[in-house]
Steps between C-alpha positions, in 0.01 A plus 500: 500500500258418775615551867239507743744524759586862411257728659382800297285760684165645304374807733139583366161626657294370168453142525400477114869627432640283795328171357634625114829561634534182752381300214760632242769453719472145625824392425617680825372468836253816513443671794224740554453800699190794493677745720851646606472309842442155349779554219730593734454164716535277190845711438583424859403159535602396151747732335348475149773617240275689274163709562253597264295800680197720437541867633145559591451287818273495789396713707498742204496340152479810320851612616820408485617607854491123612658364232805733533486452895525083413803574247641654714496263815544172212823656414608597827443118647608352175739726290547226254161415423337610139208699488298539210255788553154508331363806375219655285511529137598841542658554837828488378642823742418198808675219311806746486503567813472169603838398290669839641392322862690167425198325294666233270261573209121626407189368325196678380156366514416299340731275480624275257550181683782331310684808500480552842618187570793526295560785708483297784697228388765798489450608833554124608792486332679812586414415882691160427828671359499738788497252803719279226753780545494516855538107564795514276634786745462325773551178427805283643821516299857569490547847571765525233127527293324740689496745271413294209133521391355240246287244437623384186577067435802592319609778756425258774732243309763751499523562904509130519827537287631774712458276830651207322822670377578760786701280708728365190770683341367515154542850302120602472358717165191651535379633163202749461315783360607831728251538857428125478704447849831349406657693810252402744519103392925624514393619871328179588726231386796705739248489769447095476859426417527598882866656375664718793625753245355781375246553149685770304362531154620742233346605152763479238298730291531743688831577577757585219763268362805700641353460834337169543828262515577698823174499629485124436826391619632797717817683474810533660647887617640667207359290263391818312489817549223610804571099633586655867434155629422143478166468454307162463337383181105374554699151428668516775238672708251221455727238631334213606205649423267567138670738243189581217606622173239695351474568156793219388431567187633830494874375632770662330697168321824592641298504855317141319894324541617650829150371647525150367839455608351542853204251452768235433746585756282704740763743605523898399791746444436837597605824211845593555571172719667148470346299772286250414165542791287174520171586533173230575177687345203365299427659149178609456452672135206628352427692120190562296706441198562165267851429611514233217429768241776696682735204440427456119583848455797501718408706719520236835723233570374176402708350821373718743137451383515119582711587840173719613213327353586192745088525603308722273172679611253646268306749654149585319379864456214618706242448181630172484378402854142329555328814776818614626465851351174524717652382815792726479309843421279379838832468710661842380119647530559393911843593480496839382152587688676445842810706358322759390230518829230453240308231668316191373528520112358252251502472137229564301309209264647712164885525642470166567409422141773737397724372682450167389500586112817747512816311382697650764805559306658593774403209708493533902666852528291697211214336694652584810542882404138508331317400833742735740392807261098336534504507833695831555272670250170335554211740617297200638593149716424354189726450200356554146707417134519873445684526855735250387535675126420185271208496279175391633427177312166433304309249710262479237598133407475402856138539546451345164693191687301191507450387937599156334852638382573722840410236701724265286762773498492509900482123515819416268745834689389360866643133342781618357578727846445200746731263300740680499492575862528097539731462220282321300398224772159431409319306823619833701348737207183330499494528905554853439207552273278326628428227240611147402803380305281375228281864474834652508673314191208551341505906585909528366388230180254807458656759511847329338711495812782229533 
C-alpha cells in the first residue's frame, strides 16, 4: 500500500546504502539523515512513526556510542516511535542491547530488502494500533462506555443497541462466553437509562439455593432461624434502579416461578411475610449458557425465558473480535504499568503476534490476568510472548508472505474497520480513506465485502 504521506526515517552515513535503502522504500515518504543531530530534527519537525537506524554514525563510524546516544534521545522525544537498529553480520551483543534499550527490532547486514520491509510494514502497523488505542480512549462518548475498549463493527453495533434500549423498559439478555463484558455493557445501559436507583447485581451461581430466595426478595424477622431482622432483598434494594441477574441460567425452578410472578405483576413478598412491596426496577440478565437447551431439557421455564429475552444481545468472544485482543492487552499494558510504578511499557512485535493468535478462552479477564502477571513479572519495559506465557508463534510463513497479499490484507481490515465506524455509509468511508466511491466498490467487489 503506497502512502507517501507517512514519513519513515533512514539514518545512514553511506550514501550507497542510503540510495539502496531510499530506493526500496519508496512507497513511504523517506527521510534521510547522516548524523544524530540531523535525525533528531526530522523526529522533531516531522514525528516519523518508524526509524530504520545504523549504529555506527558520525563523528565515529566505527562505534556505536552515537548510535546508542541517538536511541536514546529518539525514544526520549518520541516514546512511541519504532526503531529498527542496523547492525553487523555478527554484532549481535549491540543489536541486544539495542532491544534491551527500547529498540523495536534488529537487522544484520546485509540486508534482505523485502524482508526488511515486511518488517517495516510491521512497525507501521503496530504504531497505528497503538495511537488507534489511544483515540478510542479519548474519544467523545457516553461515559456509561468508558471502560469499554473495541474496535470491532459488530461490537460497535452492539453499543448502538445499548444507547437505543436504555431509556425503555424492556427486560435486556446479554448472552456470552465468560470475560467477554456482559457486566460492564449491564453497567452501561444503568448508566444511560439515567435511573435514580441504585445497580445491584447478584450471581445466582454463586450463592446456594437455601439462601438465594432471601437474598433475592428479603425476609421478614423470624422468618427462620438467625432472621434477627428485616432485611431487604437486592429486588427491593434496586428499586427504581437496574437489578442484573447473573448467571440466569443457574436459577433454582422453584426461584424460576416466584421470579416470573414478579415480572408480570412487579411486586415482591418478602420470606416469612404477607405484604405484597411494589417495586419499579429494570431486569438486566446475563448467562454464557443456551437457555433454549435449558428449556428442552426442563431445566428453565419456557415463560420466563420469553419474559427476559424482551431485547437479546449476543456478545462475541474476544477471538471473535476484528483487533480488539490487541487494543485491550495495550490498555491493561498502561493500566497495570502506572499501578505497578513500572513506567512506560510496550509490547513486544512476538506478544503481539501471540496475542493475536491465542483463542483467549477466557476472553477479556484471562487476558486481563495474563498482561497484569507480564507486567508485574517483566525484567524489561518491553513485553515478550514468554512474559506473557503463550507459545511464541512460527513467523516463518510470514516472511514467505507475498507484499501483494499483506498489502491486500492491510487494505481489505482498514475497509472493513472504517465501515463500520460509518455504519456502512459509503460517500463518508471513501472520505475517510482517501479515495473515490467508484475505487472503493471496486476495493470491497475485491476483496468480497457487501
Amino acid at each position: 500500500m503506497t502512502d507517501k504521506s507517512r514519513p519513515l526515517l533512514i539514518v545512514e552515513d553511506d550514501p550507497a546504502l542510503q540510495k539502496q535503502m531510499r530506493w526500496a522504500f519508496d512507497q513511504y515518504e523517506t527521510l534521510l539523515a547522516t548524523d544524530r543531530a540531523a535525525a533528531m530534527a526530522h523526529v522533531r519537525r516531522q514525528a516519523p512513526p518508524v526509524v530504520t537506524m545504523d549504529l555506527g554514525l558520525p563523528p565515529d563510524p566505527d562505534a556505536v556510542t552515537e548510535g546508542f546516544k541517538l536511541l536514546d534521545e529518539l525514544l526520549a522525544a518520541a516514546p512511541d516511535t519504532k526503531a529498527i537498529v542496523l547492525t553487523g553480520q555478527h554484532d549481535r551483543e549491540n543489536a541486544l542491547r539495542a532491544i534491551a534499550a527500547g529498540a523495536y527490532d534488529f537487522f544484520a547486514k546485509p540486508f534482505e530488502p523485502d524482508l526488511l520491509k515486511l518488517t517495516i510494514d510491521r512497525a507501521f502497523r503496530l504504531y497505528d494500533l497503538q495511537m488507534e488505542n489511544r483515540r478510542l480512549q479519548n474519544l467523545k462518548r457516553p461515559d456509561a462506555f468508558s471502560g469499554v475498549v473495541t474496535r470491532d463493527p459488530e461490537m460497535m453495533r452492539i453499543l448502538r443497541v445499548i444507547e437505543k434500549v436504555a431509556s425503555s423498559t424492556a427486560t435486556v439478555m446479554l448472552l456470552g462466553e465468560s470475560g467477554t463484558g456482559k457486566e460492564l455493557l449491564a453497567r452501561a445501559l444503568h448508566e444511560l437509562s439515567r435511573r435514580d436507583g441504585r445497580f445491584v447485581a447478584i450471581n445466582c451461581a454463586a450463592i446456594p439455593e437455601n439462601l438465594l430466595e432471601s437474598e433475592l426478595f428479603g425476609y421478614e424477622k423470624g422468618a427462620f432461624t438467625g432472621a434477627v431482622k428485616q432485611t431487604l432483598g437486592r429486588i427491593e434494594t434496586a428499586n427504581d434502579g437496574t437489578l442484573m441477574l447473573d448467571e440466569i441460567g443457574d436459577l433454582p425452578m422453584p426461584l424460576q416461578a416466584k421470579l416470573l410472578r414478579f415480572l408480570q405483576e412487579r411486586v415482591v413478598e418478602r420470606v416469612g411475610g404477607r405484604a405484597e412491596i411494589p417495586v419499579d426496577v429494570r431486569i438486566v440478565c446475563a448467562t454464557h449458557q443456551d437457555l433454549k437447551a435449558l428449556i428442552a431439557e426442563g431445566r428453565f421455564r419456557e415463560d420466563l425465558y420469553y419474559r427476559l429475552a424482551e431485547i437479546v444481545v449476543d456478545i462475541p468472544p474476544i477471538r471473535a473480535r476484528h483487533g480488539d485482543a490487541a487494543l485491550l492487552a495495550h490498555a491493561f499494558v498502561q493500566r497495570f504499568a502506572n499501578e505497578q510504578r513500572r513506567g512506560a511499557m510496550t509490547l513486544r512485535p512476538d506478544a503481539i503476534t501471540a496475542i493475536e493468535s491465542h483463542a483467549w478462552p477466557g476472553n477479556a479477564r484471562e487476558l486481563e490476568n495474563s498482561i497484569r502477571r507480564a507486567v508485574i513479572m517483566a525484567d524489561a519495559n518491553q513485553i515478550g510472548a514468554a512474559d506473557l506465557g503463550l507459545p511464541v508463534p512460527d513467523d516463518a510463513d510470514l516472511a514467505s508472505l507475498s507484499l501483494r497479499q499483506v498489502r491486500d490484507d492491510a487494505e481489505r481490515a482498514a475497509i472493513v474497520k472504517v465501515l463500520g465506524r460509518v455504519n456502512g455509509n459509503i460517500v463518508k468511508a471513501s472520505d475517510i480513506l482517501g479515495v473515490s466511491r467508484p475505487t472503493l466498490y471496486d476495493l470491497m467487489h475485491r476483496f468480497g465485502l457487501k
